[in-house]
N, C-alpha and C positions, 0 to 999 in steps of 0.2 A: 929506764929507771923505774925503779917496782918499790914500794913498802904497803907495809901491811901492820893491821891491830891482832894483837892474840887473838884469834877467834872463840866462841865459849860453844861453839858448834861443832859438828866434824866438816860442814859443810860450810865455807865461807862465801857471802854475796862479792862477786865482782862489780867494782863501780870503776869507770875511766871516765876520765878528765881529761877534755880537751881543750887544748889551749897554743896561744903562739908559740913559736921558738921563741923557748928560755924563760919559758914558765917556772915558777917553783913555787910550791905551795902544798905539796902532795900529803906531806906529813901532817901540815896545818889542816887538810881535808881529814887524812884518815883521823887525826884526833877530836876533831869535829864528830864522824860518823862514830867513834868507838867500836869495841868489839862487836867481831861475826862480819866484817865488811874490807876486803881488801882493795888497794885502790892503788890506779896505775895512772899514769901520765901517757897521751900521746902529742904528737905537735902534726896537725893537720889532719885531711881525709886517708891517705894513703897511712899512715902509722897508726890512725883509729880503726881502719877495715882491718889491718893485720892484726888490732889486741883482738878486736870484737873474734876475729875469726878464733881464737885462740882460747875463749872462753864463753860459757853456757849463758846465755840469755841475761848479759851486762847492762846495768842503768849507766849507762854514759849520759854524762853531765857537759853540758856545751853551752858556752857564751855566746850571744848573738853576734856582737862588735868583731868577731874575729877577721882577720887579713890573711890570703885575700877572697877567701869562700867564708861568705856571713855562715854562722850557727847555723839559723834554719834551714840556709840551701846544702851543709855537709848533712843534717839530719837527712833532708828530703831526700839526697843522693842514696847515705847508706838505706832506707827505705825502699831505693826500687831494684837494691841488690837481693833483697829478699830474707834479710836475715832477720833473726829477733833477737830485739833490745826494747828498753823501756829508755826513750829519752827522754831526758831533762833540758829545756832552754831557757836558761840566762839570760832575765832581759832588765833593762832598764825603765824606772816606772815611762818616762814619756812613753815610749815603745810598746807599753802594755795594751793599749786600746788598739793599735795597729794590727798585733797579733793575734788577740785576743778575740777576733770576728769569727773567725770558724775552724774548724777542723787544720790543725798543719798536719803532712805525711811526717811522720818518725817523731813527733812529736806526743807524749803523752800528756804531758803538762809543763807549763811555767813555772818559772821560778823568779819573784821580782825582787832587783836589789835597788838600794843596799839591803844586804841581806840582815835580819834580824840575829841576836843571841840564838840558838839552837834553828833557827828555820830552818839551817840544808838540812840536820838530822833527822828533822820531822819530815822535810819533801822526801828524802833518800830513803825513810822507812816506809813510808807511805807505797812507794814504788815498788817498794818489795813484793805486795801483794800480789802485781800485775806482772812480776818477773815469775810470782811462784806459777802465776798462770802461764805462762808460757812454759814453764820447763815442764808443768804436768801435759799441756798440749805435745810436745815434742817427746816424751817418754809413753802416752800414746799411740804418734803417730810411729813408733818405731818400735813400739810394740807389734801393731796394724801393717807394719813392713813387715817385719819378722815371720806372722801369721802368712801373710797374703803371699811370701814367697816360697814357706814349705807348702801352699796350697797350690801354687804352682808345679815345686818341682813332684808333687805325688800325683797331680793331674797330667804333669807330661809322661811320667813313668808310667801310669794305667793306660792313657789310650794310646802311648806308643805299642805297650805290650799286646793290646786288642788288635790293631792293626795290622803288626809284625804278623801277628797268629793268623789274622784275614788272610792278608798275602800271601804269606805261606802253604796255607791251605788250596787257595786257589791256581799256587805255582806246581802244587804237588797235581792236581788233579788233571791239570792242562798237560803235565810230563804223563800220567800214569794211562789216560784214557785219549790224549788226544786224537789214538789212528780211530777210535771209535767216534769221534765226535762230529757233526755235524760242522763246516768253515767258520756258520754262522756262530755256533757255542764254542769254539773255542776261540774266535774274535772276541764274545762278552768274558771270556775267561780272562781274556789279556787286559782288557777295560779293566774289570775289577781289582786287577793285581798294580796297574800303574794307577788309578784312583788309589787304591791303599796308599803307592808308595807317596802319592802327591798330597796326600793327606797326612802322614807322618810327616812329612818336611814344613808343611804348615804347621804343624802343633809344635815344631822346634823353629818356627821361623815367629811365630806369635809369644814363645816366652821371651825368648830375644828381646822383641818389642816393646813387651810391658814389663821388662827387667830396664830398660835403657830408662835413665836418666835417677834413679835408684840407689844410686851410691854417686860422689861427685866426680865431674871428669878431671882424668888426669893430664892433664897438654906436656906433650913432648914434643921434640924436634924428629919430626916421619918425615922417613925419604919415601916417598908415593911413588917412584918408579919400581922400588927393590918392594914395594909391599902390593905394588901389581903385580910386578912376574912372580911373588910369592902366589898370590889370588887364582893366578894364572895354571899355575902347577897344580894347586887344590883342584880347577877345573877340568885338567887335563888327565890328575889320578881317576877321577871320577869318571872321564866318560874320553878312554884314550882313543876314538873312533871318531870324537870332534874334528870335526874338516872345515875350521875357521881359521882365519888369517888374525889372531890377537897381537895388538903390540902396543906400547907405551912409543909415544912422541914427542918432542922437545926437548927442554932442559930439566935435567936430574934436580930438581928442586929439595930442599928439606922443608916441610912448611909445621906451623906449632897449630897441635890439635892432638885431642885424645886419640891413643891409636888404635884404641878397642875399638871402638865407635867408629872412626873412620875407616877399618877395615870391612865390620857389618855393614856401611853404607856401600861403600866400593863392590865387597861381592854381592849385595843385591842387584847394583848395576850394571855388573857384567853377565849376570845370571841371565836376566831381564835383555841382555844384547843379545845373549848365548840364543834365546831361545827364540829369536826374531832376524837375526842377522841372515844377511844371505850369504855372505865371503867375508865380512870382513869385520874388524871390531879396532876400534882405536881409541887410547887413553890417555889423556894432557894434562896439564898443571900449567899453573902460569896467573903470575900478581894480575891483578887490578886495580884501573883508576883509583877505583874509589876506598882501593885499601885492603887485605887481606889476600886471598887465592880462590879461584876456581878451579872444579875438578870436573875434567869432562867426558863422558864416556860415549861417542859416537860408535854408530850401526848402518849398514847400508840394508836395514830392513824396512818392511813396509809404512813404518812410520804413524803416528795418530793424526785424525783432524783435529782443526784448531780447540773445539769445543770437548773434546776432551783430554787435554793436556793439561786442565789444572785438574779435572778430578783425581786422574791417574794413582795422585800422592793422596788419593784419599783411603781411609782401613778396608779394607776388603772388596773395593773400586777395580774391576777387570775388565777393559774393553774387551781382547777378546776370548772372550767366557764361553765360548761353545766346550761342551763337554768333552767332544769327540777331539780336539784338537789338544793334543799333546803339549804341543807347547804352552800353553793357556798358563799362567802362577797363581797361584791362592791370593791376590790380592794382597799382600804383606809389605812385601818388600820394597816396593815405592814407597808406601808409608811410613817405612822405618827409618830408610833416605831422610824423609820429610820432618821423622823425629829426631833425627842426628844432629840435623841443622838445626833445629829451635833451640838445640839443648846446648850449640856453639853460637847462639844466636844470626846464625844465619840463614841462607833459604837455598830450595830447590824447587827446578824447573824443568821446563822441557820445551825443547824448540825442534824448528825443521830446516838442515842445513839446506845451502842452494844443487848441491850434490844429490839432494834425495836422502832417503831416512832419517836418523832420530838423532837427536843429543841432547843427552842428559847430565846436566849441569847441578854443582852442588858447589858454593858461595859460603865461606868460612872467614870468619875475621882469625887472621895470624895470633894464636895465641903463645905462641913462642917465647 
C-alpha cells in the first residue's frame, strides 16, 4: 500500500512507516509531511528491508512499542545490514531517559509522543538533511567506483600488452637462435617467458579480486557438480597433457549462492590442486550441522604445515615461492576464496586429511 503528496520537486524524499499488521494512518502521515515527501507503509523487518531496498537513502519512521521486534531492535537490525537510512524512533515520554543515554545503531534521533501539532513535519524535515548527506556520500562513492574500475580495466590492458610483447620476444629468440645458445641461456630464455606468462595471469587474477564484491551478489540455485566438470574442461582446454585424476563426489547438490563468485572461488581451488596434486584431485558438496553447505576440494599433494594454513588466504601469501618452481601462484587466488566467502558471509579454510595432502574448504550459508 503506497500514497503519495504532489511533490513541488522532481525529486521526491522517501519516508516509510513502520508499523504492526494493520496499521493505517499513511495518508494522515503523508498530509502531515506535505509536499516533496512520499510515504509507504511497511508491517515488520522483512516488508521494511524490501521498501528500504527499493529506495535511495529513506527516513523510516519506527515506533518502539512494536510486536514482536521492539522499534530499536528492527532499527539496530537493518543497521548491521549496511544500508543507508535516516531513522526515526517513536518513543513514549517514560521511555525517553532509557533511550536517550547514548548512541542507538540506526538510530538518528527521537521522536517523543504524544506527538505535538506539526512535530513529525519538523523531525521529518529536519532529517532531510542527513538523508541529503547520505545520497551525496553514495553518488560519490559511485562515482569513485566508476573512476577506480576504468583505472582498472586500462591498467589491465597496458601491462597485459607489455608482458604479451615480453613473452613474445623471448619465445621468438629462444625459436630463432636456440642451436646457437648456450643450455644455460636458453633455460633463462624459458624462465623469462613463463614468468611473463605467470605474471599476465596475476594481473587478470587481481582485477578479479578487487572487482568481487562491487556490484551486489546474485544467489541462484548452482548445481556445483555441472559447474565443476564445467571448471574441469576450462582446465583441460588449457593444458590437454594434464595427467590428473579430477572428479566431483557425492551427491549432485543444487546449493543458493552467486555463481560468478562461486565459480572464481572453485577455479582458484582447483588451479591451486592442479598445481600441487600428485594423482589425484577431488571435489564434494554436502549441508552442514550447523546450516548452509561446504565445498571441498581435496589433493593428494604435498600439503602445508599447521602454521601456515591460515596465512595461505592471505593477498599475496605463497608458501612455496621459490622462483624456480613452476608451480608456485602469484598468491591471489586463496585470497579471493577468502573474499567470496566474506562477501556470502562465510569462511575458508584449510585442513590436512588423514590420507595425507590438502583440503580446501569453503563454508557458505544457503542463500537459495
Amino acid at each position: 500500500m503506497t500514497g503519495s503528496s504532489p511533490p513541488v520537486a522532481d525529486v521526491t524524499v522517501p519516508v516509510i512507516v513502520v508499523a504492526d499488521t494493520g496499521y493505517v494512518g499513511q495518508e494522515a502521515v503523508a498530509e502531515e509531511l506535505g509536499p516533496g515527501f512520499s510515504v509507504a507503509v511497511a508491517c515488520g523487518f522483512e516488508e521494511a528491508l524490501a521498501a528500504i531496498a527499493e529506495r535511495t537513502a529513506p527516513i523510516v519512521l519506527v515506533p518502539d512499542n512494536l510486536e514482536p521486534l521492539r522499534g530499536v531492535e528492527l532499527l539496530g537490525r537493518l543497521a548491521t545490514q549496511g544500508i543507508d537510512l535516516v531513522g526515526l524512533l517513536l518513543v513514549d515520554e517514560p521511555d525517553l531517559r532509557r533511550l536517550a543515554l547514548g548512541p542507538i545503531p540506526g538510530v538518528h534521533a527521537l521522536v517523543v509522543r504524544p506527538l505535538r501539532e506539526g512535530a513529525l513535519r519538523l523531525h521529518v524535515r529536519a532529517a532531510v538533511n542527513e538523508r541529503d548527506r547520505l545520497v551525496a556520500l553514495q553518488t560519490r562513492a559511485a562515482r569513485g567506483d566508476a573512476d577506480l574500475d576504468e583505472l582498472l580495466t586500462a591498467l589491465r590492458h597496458e601491462l597485459r600488452g607489455q608482458l604479451q610483447g615480453m613473452v613474445g620476444l623471448a619465445t621468438l629468440l629462444g625459436e630463432l637462435a636456440r642451436e646457437r645458445l648456450e643450455p644455460e641461456a636458453r633455460e633463462w630464455l624459458d624462465r623469462i617467458a613463463h614468468s611473463g606468462e605467470r605474471v599476465t595471469r596475476l594481473v587478470d587474477d587481481l582485477v578479479v579480486h578487487l572487482r568481487l564484491g562491487r556490484r551486489p551478489l546474485e544467489p541462484s540455485r548452482v548445481d556445483v557438480a555441472a559447474l565443476t566438470e564445467e571448471l574441469v574442461d576450462e582446465l583441460l582446454a588449457a593444458d590437454p597433457d594434464l595427467a590428473l585424476d579430477v572428479a566431483y563426489e557425492g551427491p549432485r547438490l543444487r546449493v543458493g549462492a552467486d555463481r560468478r563468485a562461486l565459480a572464481h572461488a572453485l577455479r582458484h581451488l582447483l588451479g591451486n590442486a592442479v598445481r600441487y596434486a600428485a594423482r589425484r584431485i577431488r571435489v564434494s558438496v554436502g549441508p552442514t550441522a550447523a546450516g548452509g553447505f561446504v565445498v571441498t576440494v581435496a589433493d593428494d599433494g604435498p600439503g602445508l604445515p599447521p602454521d601456515a594454513r591460515e596465512r595461505v588466504f592471505t593477498l599475496f601469501e605463497r608458501h612455496h615461492a621459490d622462483a624456480a618452481d613452476r608451480r608456485a601462484g602469484g598468491g591471489v587466488g586463496l585470497a579471493t576464496v577468502a573474499r567470496v566467502a566474506a562477501l556470502h558471509d562465510g569462511r575458508a579454510w584449510m585442513d590436512a586429511p588423514e590420507e595425507g595432502g590438502a583440503a580446501f574448504r569453503l563454508w557458505l550459508p544457503d542463500r537459495g
